[in-house]
C-alpha positions in Angstrom: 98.5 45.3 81.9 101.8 43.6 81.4 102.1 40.0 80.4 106.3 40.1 80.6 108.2 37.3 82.2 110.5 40.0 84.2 107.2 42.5 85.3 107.8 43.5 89.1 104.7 44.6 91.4 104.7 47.6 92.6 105.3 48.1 96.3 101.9 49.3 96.8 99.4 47.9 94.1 96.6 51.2 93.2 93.9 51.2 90.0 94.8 53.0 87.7 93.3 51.6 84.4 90.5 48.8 83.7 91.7 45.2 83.9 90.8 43.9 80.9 89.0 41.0 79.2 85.2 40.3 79.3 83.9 42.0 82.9 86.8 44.8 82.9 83.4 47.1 83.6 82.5 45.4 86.3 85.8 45.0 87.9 86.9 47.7 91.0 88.3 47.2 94.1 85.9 48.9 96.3 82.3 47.6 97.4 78.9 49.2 97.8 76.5 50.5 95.5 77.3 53.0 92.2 73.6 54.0 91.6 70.6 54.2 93.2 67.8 51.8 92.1 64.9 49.8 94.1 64.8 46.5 93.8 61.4 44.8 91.9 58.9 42.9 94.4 56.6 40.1 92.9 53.4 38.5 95.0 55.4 35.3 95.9 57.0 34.7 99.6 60.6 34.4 97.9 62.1 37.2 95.9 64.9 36.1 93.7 67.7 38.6 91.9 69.9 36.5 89.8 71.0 35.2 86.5 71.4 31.9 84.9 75.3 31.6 86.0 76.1 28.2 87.2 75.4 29.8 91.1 72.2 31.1 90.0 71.2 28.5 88.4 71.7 26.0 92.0 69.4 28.7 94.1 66.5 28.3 90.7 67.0 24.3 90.2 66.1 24.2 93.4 63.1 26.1 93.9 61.8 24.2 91.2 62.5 21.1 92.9 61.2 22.2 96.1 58.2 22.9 94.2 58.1 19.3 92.5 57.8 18.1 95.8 54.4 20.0 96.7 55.9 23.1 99.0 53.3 25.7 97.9 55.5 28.7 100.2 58.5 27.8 97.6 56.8 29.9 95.3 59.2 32.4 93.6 59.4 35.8 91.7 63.0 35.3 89.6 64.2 38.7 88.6 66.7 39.4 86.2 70.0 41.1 87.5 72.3 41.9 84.2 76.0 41.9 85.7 77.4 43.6 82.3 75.6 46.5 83.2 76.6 46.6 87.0 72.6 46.1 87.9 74.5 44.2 90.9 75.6 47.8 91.8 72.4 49.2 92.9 71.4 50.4 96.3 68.7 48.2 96.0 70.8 44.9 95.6 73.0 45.8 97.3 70.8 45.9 100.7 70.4 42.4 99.6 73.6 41.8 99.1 76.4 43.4 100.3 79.1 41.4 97.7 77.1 42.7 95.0 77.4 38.9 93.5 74.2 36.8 92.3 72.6 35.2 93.6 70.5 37.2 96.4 67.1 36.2 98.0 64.6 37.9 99.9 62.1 35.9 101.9 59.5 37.7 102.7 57.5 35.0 104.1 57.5 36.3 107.7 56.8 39.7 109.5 60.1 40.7 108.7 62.2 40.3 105.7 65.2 37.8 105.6 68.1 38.4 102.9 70.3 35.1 102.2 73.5 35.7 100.2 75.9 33.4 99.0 74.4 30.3 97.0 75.5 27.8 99.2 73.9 29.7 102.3 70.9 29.9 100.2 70.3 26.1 99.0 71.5 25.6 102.9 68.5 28.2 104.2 65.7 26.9 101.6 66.9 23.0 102.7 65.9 23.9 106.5 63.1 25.9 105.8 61.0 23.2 104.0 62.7 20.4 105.5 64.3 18.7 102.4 67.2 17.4 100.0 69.2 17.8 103.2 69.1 14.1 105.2 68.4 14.7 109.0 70.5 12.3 110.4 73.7 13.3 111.6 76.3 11.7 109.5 73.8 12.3 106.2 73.5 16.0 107.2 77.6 16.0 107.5 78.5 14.5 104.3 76.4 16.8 103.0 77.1 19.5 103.9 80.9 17.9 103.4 80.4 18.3 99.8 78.5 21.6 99.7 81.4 23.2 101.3 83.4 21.3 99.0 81.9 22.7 95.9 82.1 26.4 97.4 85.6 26.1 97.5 86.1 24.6 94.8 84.5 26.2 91.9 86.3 29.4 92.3 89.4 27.7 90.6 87.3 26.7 88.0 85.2 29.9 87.3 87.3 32.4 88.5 90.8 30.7 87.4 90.7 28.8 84.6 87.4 29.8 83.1 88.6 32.9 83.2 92.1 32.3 82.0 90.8 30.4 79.2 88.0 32.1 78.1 88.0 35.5 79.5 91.3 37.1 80.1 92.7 39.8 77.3 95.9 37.3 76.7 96.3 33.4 77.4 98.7 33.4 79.4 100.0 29.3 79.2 101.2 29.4 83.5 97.8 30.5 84.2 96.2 27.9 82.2 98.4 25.5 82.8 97.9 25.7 86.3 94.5 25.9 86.7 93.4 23.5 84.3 95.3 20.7 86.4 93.7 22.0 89.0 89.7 21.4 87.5 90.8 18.0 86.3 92.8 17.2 89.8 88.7 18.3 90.8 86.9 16.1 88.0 89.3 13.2 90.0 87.8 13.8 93.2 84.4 13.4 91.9 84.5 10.5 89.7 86.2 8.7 92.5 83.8 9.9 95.0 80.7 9.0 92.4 82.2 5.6 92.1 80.9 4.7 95.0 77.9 5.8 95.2 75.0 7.4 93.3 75.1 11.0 94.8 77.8 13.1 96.6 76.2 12.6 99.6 75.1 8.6 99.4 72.3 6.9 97.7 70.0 10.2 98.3 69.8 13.5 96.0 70.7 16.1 97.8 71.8 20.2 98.4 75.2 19.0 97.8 74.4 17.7 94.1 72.5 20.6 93.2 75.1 22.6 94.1 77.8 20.9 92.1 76.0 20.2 89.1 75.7 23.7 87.7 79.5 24.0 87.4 80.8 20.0 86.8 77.9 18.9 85.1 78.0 21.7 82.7 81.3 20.9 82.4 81.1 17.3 82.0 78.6 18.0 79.2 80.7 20.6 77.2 78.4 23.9 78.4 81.1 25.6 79.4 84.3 27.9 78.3 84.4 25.5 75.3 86.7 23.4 77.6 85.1 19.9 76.7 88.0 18.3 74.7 90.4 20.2 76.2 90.1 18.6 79.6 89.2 15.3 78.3 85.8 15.3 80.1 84.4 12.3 78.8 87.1 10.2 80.7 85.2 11.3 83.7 82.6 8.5 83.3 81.2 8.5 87.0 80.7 12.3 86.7 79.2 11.8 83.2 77.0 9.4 84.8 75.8 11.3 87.3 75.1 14.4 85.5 72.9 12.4 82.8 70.9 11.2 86.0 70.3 14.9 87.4 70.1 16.1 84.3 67.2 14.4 83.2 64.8 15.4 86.2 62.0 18.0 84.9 62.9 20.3 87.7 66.6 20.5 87.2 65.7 21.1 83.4 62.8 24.4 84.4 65.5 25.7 86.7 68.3 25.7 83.9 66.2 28.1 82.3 64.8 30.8 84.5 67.0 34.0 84.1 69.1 32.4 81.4 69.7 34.9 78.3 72.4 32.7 76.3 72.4 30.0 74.2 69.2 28.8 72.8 66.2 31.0 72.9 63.7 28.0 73.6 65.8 27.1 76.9 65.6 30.8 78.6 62.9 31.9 80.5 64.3 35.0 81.2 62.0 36.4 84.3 60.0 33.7 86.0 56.6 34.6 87.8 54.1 32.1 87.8 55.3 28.0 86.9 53.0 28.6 84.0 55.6 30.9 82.4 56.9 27.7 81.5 54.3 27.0 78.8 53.6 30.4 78.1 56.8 32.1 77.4 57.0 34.7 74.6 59.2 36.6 72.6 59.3 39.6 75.0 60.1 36.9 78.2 63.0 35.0 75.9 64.4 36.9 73.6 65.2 40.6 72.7 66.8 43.6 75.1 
């Protein structure tokens, strides 16, 4: 890797050494699977592969809240699926999901299996199938799915550029950072001048859209992640603080911050989640440990 001012790509750009920084072993440019291995398959209608990433985290916060709201066939197995060691490689997951990203669902539900890949596709799947947190009339359903979209777009520039920049790469490099961090608070703008207005992304209603976007810009807003809190100044974001206190403090949004999570603090991972009494009966083999 070279970080010099005058480095000149090569005509034709080939692989010839890792990339460096914290996924380097998970980095190639080809797809499909490097090993086989079968997926795991719980009782429940929904199979979930996935870890407690900001995008894994939307597809569990809102099982939970599906469940909250009394939709027994919400009912989920939530597998574990350990990106450092490529488990997101497997022939298995792969059939799931041919980008070999988390999160991937099964539903098995019907007399055929359906895969949904992509988080945004999922939340967008699960909202149709049980018939909520997506508003039915036409110009709810739009602004919706407005933001949604929004957020999918948008949250690549902050995982994938400056989280990464800042927090992952094998050198800071100040053009990179420099350029993506006024891009996330150019972001944090939109929303604090969108939640100005009105309590949700969407309008006065909880929806898909804020599920989506809380993961990565309320995590943001309240310092979870990169350890980019003071750097971007996010308490001046007081609409987006706002807002992510309010999600924040529904029970299901706090369950589904903790199923597959295996950082942080062992009393807030739940690292497989079978049964919603796993919950209150976690142990030492379910939170903590290899």
């Amino acid at each position: 890797m070279s970080d010099s001012a005058d480095y000149t790509p090569p005509k034709v750009w080939t692989w010839t050494k890792p990339s460096g920084g914290a996924f380097a072993a998970t980095n190639r440019p080809i797809a499909g699977p490097t090993h086989e291995k079968e997926l795991p398959v719980g009782r429940h209608p929904l199979q979930l592969y996935s870890l407690g990433t900001p995008n894994g985290v939307k597809v569990t916060i809102m099982l939970e809240e599906l469940l909250a709201l009394g939709h027994a066939g919400a009912e989920y197995d939530a597998w574990l699926i350990k990106i450092t060691d490529g488990d997101q490689f497997g022939s298995g997951f792969v059939a799931v999901n041919p980008n070999s990203k988390i999160p991937a669902l099964l539903d098995r539900s019907g007399p055929d299996p359906v895969r949904v890949f992509e988080s945004g596709s999922i939340l967008l799947y699960l909202a149709e199938k049980f018939g909520a947190f997506l508003p039915q009339d036409v110009a709810g359903r739009t602004e919706t799915l407005n933001w949604l979209f929004w957020q999918m777009g948008s949250a690549p520039y902050l995982g994938g550029g400056f989280g990464h920049f800042y927090a992952y790469a094998p050198t800071r490099i100040e053009y990179a950072i420099d350029r993506f961090a006024m891009e996330v608070k150019r972001q944090l703008d939109v929303l604090d001048r969108r939640l100005a207005e009105t309590p949700y992304l969407a309008g006065d209603d909880y929806t898909i859209a804020d599920i989506a976007t809380f993961p990565w810009y309320g995590g943001l807003a309240k310092g979870w992640s990169y350890d980019a809190a003071e750097f971007l100044s996010v308490q001046d974001y007081r609409n987006v603080q706002r807002w992510a206190d309010a999600i924040l403090a529904r029970p299901a949004v706090r369950r589904g911050r903790m199923v597959n999570r295996v950082i942080g603090d062992p009393a807030e991972q739940l690292r497989e989640r079978h049964e919603a009494g796993d919950f209150d009966t976690k142990t030492q083999d379910k939170i903590g440990g290899a």
